[in-house]
mmCIF file of the N, C-alpha and C atoms, coordinates in Angstrom:
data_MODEL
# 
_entry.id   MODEL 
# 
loop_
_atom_site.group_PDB 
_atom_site.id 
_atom_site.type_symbol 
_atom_site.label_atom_id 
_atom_site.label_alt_id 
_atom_site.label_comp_id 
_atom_site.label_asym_id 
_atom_site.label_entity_id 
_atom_site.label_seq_id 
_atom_site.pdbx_PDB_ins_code 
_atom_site.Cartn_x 
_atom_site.Cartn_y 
_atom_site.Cartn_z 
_atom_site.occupancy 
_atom_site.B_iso_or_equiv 
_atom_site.pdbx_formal_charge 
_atom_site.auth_seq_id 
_atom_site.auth_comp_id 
_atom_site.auth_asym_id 
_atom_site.auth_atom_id 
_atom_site.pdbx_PDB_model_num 
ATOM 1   N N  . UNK A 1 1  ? -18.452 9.014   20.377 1.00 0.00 ? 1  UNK A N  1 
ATOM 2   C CA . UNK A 1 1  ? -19.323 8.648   21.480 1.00 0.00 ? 1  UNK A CA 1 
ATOM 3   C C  . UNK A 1 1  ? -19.220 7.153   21.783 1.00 0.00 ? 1  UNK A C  1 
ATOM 4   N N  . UNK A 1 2  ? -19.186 6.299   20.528 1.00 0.00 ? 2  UNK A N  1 
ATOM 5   C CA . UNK A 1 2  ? -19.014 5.049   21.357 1.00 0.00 ? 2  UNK A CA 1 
ATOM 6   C C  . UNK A 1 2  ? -17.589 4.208   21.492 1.00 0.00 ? 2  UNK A C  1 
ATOM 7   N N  . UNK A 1 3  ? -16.583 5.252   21.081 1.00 0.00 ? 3  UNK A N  1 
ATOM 8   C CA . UNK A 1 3  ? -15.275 5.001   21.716 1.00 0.00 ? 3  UNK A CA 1 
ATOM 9   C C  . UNK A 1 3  ? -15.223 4.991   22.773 1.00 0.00 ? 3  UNK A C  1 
ATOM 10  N N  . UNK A 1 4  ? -15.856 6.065   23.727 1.00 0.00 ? 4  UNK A N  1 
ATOM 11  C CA . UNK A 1 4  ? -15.957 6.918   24.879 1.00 0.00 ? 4  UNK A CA 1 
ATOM 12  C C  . UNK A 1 4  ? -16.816 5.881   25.519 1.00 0.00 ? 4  UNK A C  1 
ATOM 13  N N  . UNK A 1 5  ? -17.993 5.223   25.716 1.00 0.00 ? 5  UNK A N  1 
ATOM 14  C CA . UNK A 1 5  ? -19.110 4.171   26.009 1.00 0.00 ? 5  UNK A CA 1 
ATOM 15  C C  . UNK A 1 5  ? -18.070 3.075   26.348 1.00 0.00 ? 5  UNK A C  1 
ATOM 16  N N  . UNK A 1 6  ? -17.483 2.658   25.374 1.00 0.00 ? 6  UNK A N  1 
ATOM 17  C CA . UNK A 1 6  ? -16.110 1.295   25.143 1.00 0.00 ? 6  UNK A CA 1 
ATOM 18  C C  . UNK A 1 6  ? -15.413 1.285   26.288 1.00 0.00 ? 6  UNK A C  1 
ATOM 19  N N  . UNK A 1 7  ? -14.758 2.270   26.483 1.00 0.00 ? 7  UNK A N  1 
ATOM 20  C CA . UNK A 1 7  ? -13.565 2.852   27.286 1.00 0.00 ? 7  UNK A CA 1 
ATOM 21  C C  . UNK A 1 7  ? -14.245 2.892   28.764 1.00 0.00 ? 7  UNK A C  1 
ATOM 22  N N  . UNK A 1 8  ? -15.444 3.075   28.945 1.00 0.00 ? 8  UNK A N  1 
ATOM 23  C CA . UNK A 1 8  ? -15.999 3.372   30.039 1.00 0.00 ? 8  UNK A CA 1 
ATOM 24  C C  . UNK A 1 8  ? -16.178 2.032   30.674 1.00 0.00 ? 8  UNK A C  1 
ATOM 25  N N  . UNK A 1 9  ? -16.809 1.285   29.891 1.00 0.00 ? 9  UNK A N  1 
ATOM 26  C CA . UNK A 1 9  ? -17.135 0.248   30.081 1.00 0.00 ? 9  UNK A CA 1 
ATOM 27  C C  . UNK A 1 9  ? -16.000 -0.773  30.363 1.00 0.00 ? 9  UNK A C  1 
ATOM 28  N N  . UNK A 1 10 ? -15.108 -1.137  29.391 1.00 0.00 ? 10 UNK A N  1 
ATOM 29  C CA . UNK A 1 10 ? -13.978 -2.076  29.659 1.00 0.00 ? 10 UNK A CA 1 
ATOM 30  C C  . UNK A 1 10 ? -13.041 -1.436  31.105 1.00 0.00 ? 10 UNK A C  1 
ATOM 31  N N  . UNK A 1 11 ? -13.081 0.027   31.477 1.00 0.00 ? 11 UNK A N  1 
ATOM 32  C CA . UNK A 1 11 ? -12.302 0.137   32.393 1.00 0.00 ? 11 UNK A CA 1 
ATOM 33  C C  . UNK A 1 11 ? -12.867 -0.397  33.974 1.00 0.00 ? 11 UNK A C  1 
ATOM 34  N N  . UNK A 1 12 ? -14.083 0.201   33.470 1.00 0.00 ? 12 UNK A N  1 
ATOM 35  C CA . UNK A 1 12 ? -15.195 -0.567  35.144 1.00 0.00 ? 12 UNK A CA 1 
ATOM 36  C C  . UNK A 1 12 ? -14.739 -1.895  35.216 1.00 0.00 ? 12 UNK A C  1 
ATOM 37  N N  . UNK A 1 13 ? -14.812 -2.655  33.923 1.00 0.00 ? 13 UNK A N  1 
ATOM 38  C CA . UNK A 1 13 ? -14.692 -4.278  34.073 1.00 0.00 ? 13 UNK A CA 1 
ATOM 39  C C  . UNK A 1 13 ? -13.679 -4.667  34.574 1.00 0.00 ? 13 UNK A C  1 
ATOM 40  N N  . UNK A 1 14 ? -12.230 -3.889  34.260 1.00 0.00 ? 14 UNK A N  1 
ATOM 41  C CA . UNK A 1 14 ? -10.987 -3.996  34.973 1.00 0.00 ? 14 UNK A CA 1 
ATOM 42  C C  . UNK A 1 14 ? -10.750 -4.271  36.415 1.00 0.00 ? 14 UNK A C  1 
ATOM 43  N N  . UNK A 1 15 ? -11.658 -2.732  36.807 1.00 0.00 ? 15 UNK A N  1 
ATOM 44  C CA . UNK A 1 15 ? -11.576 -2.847  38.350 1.00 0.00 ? 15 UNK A CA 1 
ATOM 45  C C  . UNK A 1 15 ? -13.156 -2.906  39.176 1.00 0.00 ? 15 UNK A C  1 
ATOM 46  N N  . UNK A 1 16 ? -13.773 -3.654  38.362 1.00 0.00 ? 16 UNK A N  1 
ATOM 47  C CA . UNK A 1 16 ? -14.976 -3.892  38.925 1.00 0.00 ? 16 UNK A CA 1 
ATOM 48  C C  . UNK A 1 16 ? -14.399 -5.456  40.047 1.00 0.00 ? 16 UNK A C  1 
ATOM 49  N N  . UNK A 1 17 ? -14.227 -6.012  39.824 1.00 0.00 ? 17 UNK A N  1 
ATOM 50  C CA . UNK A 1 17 ? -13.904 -7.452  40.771 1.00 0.00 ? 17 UNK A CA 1 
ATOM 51  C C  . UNK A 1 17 ? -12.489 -7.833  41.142 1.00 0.00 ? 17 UNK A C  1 
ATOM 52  N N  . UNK A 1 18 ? -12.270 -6.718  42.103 1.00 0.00 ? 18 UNK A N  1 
ATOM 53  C CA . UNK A 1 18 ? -10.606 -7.110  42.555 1.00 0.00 ? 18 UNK A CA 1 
ATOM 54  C C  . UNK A 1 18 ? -10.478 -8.160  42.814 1.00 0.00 ? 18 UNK A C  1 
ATOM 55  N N  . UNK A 1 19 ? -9.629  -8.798  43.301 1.00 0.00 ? 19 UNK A N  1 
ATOM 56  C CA . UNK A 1 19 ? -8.964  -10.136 44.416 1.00 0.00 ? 19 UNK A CA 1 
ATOM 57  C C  . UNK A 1 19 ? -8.886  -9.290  45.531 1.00 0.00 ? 19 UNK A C  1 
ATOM 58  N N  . UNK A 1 20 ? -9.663  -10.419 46.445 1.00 0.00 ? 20 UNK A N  1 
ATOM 59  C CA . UNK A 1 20 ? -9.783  -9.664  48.143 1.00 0.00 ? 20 UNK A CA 1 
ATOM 60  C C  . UNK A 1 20 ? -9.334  -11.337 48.948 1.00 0.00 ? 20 UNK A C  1 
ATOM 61  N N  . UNK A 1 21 ? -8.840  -10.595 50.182 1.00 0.00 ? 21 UNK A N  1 
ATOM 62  C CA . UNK A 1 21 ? -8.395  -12.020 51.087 1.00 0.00 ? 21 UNK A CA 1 
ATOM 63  C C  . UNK A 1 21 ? -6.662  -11.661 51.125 1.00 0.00 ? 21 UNK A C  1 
ATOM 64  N N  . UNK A 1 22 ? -6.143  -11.517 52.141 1.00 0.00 ? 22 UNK A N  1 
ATOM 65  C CA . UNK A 1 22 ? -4.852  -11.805 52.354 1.00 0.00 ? 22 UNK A CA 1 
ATOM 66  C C  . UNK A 1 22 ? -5.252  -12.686 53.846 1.00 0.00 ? 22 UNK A C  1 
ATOM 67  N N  . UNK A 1 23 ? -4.023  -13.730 53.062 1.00 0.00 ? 23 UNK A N  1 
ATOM 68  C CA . UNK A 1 23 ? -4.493  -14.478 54.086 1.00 0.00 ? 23 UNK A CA 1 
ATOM 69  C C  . UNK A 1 23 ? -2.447  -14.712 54.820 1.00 0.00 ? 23 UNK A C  1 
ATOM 70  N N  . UNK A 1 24 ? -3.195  -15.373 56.411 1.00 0.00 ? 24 UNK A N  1 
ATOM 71  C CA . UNK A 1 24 ? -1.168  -15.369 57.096 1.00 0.00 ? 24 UNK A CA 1 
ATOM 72  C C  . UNK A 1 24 ? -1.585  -16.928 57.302 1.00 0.00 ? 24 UNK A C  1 
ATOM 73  N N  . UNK A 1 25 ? -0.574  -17.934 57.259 1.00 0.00 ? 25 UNK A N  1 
ATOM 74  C CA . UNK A 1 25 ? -0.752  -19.304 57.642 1.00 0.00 ? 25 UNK A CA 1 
ATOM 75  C C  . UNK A 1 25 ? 0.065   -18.761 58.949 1.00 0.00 ? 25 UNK A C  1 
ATOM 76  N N  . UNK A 1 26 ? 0.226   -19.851 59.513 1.00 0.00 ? 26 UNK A N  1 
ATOM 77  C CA . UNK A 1 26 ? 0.998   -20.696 61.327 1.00 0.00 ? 26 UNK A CA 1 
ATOM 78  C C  . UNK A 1 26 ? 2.188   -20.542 61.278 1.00 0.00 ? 26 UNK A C  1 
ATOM 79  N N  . UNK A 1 27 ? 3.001   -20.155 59.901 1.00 0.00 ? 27 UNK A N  1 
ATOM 80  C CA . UNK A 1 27 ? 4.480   -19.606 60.300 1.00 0.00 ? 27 UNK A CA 1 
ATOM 81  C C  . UNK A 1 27 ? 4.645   -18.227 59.537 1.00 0.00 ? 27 UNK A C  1 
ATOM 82  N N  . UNK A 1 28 ? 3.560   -17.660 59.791 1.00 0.00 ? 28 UNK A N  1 
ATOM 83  C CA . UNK A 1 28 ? 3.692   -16.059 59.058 1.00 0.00 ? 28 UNK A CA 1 
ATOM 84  C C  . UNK A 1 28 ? 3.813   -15.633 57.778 1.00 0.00 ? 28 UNK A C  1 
ATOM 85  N N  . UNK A 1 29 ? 3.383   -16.871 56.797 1.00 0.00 ? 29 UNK A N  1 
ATOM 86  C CA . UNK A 1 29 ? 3.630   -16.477 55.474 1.00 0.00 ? 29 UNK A CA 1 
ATOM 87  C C  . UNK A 1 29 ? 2.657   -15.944 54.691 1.00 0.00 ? 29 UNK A C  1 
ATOM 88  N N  . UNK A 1 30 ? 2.509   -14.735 54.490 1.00 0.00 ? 30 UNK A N  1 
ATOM 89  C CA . UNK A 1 30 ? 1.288   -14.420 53.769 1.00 0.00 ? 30 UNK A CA 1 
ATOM 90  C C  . UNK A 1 30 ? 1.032   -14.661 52.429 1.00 0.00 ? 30 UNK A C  1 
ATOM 91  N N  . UNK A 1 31 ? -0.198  -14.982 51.897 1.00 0.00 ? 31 UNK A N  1 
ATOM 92  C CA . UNK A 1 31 ? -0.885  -15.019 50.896 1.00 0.00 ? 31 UNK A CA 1 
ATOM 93  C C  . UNK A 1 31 ? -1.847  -14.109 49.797 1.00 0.00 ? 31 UNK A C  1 
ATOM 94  N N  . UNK A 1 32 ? -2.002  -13.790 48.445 1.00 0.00 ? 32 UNK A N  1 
ATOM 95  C CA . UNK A 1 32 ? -2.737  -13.096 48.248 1.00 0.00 ? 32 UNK A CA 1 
ATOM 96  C C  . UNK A 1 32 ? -2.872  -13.307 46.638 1.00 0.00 ? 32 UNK A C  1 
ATOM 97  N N  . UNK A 1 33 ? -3.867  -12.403 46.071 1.00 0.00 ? 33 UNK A N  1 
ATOM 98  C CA . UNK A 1 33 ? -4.041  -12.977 44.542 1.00 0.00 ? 33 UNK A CA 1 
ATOM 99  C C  . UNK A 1 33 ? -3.768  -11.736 44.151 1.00 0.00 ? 33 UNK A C  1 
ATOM 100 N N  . UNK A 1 34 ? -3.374  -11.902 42.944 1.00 0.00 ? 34 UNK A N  1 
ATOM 101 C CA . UNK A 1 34 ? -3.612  -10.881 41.575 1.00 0.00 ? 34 UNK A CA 1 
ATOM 102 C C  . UNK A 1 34 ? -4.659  -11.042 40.379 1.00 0.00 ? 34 UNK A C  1 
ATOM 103 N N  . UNK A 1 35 ? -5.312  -12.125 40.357 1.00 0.00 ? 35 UNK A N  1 
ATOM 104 C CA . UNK A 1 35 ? -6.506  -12.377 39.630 1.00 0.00 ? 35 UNK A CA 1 
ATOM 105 C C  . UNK A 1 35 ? -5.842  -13.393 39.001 1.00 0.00 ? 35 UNK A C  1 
ATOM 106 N N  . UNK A 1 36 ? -4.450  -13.872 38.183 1.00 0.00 ? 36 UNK A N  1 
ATOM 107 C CA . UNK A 1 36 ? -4.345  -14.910 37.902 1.00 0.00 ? 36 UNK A CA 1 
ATOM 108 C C  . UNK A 1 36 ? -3.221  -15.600 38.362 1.00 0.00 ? 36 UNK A C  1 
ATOM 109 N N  . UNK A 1 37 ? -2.569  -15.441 39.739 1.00 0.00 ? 37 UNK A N  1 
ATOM 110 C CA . UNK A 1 37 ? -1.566  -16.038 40.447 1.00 0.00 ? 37 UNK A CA 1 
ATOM 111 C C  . UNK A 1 37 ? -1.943  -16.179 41.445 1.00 0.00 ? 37 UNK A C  1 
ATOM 112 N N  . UNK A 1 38 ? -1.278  -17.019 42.536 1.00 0.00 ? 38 UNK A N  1 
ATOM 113 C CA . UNK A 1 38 ? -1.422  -16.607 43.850 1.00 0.00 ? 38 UNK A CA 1 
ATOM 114 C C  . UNK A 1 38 ? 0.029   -16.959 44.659 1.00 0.00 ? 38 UNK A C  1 
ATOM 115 N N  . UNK A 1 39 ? 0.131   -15.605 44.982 1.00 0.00 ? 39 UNK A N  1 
ATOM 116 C CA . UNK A 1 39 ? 1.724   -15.779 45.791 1.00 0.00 ? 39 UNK A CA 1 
ATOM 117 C C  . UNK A 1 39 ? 1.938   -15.511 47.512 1.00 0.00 ? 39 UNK A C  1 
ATOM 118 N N  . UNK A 1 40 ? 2.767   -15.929 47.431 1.00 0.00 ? 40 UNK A N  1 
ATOM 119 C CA . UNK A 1 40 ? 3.486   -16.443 48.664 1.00 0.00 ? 40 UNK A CA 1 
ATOM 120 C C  . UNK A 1 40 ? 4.408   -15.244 49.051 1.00 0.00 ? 40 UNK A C  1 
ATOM 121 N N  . UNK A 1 41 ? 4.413   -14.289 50.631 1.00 0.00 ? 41 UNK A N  1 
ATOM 122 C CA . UNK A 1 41 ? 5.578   -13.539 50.814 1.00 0.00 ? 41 UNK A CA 1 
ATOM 123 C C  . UNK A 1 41 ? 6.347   -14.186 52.730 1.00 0.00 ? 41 UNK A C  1 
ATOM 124 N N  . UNK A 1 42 ? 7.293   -14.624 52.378 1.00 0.00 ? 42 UNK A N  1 
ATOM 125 C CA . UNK A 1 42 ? 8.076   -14.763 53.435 1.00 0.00 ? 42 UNK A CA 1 
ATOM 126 C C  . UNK A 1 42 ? 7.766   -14.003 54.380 1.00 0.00 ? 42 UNK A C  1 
ATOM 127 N N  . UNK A 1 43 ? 8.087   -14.296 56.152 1.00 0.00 ? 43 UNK A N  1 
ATOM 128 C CA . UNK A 1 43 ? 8.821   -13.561 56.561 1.00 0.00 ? 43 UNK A CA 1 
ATOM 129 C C  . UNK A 1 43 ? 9.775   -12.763 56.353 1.00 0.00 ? 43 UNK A C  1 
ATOM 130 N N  . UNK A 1 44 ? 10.512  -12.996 55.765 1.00 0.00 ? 44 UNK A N  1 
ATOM 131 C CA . UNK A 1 44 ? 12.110  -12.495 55.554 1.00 0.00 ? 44 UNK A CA 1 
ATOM 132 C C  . UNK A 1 44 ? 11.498  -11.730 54.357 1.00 0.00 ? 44 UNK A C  1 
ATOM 133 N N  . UNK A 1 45 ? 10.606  -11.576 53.430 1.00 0.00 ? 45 UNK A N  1 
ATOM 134 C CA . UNK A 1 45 ? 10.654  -10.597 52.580 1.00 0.00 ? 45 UNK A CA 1 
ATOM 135 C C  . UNK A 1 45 ? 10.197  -11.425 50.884 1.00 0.00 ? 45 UNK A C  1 
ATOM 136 N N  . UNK A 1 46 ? 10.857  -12.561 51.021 1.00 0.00 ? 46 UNK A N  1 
ATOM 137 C CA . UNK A 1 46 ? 10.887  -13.545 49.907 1.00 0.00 ? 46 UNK A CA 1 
ATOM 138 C C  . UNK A 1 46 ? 9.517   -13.707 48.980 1.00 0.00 ? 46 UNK A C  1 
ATOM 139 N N  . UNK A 1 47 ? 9.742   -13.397 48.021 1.00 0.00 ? 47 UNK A N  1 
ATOM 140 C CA . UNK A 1 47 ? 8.180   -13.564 47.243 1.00 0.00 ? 47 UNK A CA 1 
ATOM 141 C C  . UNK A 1 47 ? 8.368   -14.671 46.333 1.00 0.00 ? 47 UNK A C  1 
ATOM 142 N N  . UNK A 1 48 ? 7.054   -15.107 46.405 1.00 0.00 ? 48 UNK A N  1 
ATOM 143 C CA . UNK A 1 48 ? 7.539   -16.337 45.332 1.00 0.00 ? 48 UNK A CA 1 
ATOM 144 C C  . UNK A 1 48 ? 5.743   -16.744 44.530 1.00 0.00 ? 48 UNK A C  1 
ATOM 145 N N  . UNK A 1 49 ? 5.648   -17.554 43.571 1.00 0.00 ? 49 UNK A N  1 
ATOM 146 C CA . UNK A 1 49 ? 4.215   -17.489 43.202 1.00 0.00 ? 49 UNK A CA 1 
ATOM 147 C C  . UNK A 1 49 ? 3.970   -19.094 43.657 1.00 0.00 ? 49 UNK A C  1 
ATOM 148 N N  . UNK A 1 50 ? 3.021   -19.440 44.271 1.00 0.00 ? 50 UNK A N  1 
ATOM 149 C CA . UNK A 1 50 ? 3.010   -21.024 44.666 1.00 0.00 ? 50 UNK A CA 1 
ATOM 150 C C  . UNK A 1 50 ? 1.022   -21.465 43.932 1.00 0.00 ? 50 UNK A C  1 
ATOM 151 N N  . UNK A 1 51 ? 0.725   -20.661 43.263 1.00 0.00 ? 51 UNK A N  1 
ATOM 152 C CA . UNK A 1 51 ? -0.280  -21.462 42.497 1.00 0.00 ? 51 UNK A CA 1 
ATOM 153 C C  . UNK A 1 51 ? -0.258  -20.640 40.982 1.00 0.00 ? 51 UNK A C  1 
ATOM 154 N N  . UNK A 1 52 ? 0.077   -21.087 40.184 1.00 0.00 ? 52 UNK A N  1 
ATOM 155 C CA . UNK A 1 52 ? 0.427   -20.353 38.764 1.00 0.00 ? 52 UNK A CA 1 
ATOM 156 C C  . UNK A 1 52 ? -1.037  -20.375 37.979 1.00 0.00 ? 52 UNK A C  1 
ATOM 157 N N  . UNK A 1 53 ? -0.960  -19.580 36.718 1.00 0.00 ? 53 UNK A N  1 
ATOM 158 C CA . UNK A 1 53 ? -2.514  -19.647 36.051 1.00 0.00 ? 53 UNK A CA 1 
ATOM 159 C C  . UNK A 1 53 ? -3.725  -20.336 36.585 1.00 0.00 ? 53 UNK A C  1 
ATOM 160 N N  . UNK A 1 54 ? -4.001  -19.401 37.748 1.00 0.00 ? 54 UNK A N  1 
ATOM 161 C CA . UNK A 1 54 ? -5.392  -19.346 38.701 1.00 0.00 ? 54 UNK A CA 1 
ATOM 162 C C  . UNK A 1 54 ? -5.992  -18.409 38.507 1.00 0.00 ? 54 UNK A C  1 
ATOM 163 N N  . UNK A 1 55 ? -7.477  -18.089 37.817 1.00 0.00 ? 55 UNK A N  1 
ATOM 164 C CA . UNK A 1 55 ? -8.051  -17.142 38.075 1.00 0.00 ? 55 UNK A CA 1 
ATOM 165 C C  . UNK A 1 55 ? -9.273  -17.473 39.590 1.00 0.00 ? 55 UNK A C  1 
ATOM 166 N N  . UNK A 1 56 ? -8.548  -16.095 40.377 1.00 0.00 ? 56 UNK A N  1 
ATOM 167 C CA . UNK A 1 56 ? -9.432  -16.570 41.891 1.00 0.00 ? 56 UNK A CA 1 
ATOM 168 C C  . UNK A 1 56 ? -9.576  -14.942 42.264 1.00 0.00 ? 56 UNK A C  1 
ATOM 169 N N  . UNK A 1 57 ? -10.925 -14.976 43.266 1.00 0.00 ? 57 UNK A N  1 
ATOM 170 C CA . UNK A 1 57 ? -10.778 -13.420 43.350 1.00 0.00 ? 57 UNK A CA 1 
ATOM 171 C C  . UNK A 1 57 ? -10.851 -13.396 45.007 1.00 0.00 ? 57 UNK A C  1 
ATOM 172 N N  . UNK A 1 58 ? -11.336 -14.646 45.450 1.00 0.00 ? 58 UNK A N  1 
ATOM 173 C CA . UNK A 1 58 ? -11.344 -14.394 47.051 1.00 0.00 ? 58 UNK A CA 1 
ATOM 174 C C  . UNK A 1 58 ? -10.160 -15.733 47.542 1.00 0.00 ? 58 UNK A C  1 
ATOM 175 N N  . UNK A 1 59 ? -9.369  -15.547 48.848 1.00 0.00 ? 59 UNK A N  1 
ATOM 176 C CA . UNK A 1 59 ? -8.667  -16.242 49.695 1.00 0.00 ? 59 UNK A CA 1 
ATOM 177 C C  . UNK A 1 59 ? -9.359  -16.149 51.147 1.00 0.00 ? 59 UNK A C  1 
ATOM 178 N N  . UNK A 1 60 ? -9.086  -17.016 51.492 1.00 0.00 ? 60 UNK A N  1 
ATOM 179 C CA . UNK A 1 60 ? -9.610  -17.195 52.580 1.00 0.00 ? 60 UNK A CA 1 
ATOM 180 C C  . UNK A 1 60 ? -8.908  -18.631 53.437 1.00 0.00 ? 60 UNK A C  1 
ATOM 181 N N  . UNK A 1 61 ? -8.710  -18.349 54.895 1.00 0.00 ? 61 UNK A N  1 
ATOM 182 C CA . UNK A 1 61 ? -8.203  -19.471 56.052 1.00 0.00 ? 61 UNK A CA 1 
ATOM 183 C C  . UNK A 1 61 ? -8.772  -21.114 55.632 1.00 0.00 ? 61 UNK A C  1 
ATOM 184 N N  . UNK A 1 62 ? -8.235  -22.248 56.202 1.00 0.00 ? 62 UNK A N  1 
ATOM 185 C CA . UNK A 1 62 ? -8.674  -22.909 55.761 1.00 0.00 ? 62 UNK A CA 1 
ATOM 186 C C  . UNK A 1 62 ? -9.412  -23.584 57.325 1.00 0.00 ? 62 UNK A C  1 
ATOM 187 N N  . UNK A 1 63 ? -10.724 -23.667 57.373 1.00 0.00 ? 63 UNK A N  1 
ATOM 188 C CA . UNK A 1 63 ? -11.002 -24.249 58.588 1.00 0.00 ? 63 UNK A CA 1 
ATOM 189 C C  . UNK A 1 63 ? -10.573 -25.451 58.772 1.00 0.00 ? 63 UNK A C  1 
ATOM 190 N N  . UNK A 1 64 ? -10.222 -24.958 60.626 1.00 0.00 ? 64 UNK A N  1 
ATOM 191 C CA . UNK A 1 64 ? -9.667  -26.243 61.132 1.00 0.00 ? 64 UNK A CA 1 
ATOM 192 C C  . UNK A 1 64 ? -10.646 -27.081 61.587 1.00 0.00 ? 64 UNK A C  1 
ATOM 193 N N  . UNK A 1 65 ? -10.160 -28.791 61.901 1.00 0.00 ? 65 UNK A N  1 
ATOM 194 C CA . UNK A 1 65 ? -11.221 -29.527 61.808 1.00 0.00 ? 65 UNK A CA 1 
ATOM 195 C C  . UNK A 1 65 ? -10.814 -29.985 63.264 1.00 0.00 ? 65 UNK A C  1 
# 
């Protein structure tokens, strides 16, 4: 029973707080998290990670001034 409690519990915690926010900048490059990266996908397809060991769960535009 409290294997079962454990299991219940650590799995909610998993997917209790996704990363939300894809974000596109001014030359189409989108953005998005995995909970501890945040990467970069080309136009052309190209993925790349452009902020390394980040834990972040929301993205968001950056207001213009």
């Amino acid at each position: 029973m409290r294997f079962t409690i454990l299991f219940v519990l650590i799995s909610a915690s998993a997917f209790g707080h996704p990363g939300i926010g894809i974000v596109e900048d001014s030359r189409s490059n989108i953005f998005y998290t995995d909970l501890s990266k945040v990467w970069k996908v080309t136009p052309d397809g190209r993925k790349s990670i452009v902020v390394q060991d980040v834990h972040t769960h929301e993205l968001f535009p950056r207001r213009k001034r």
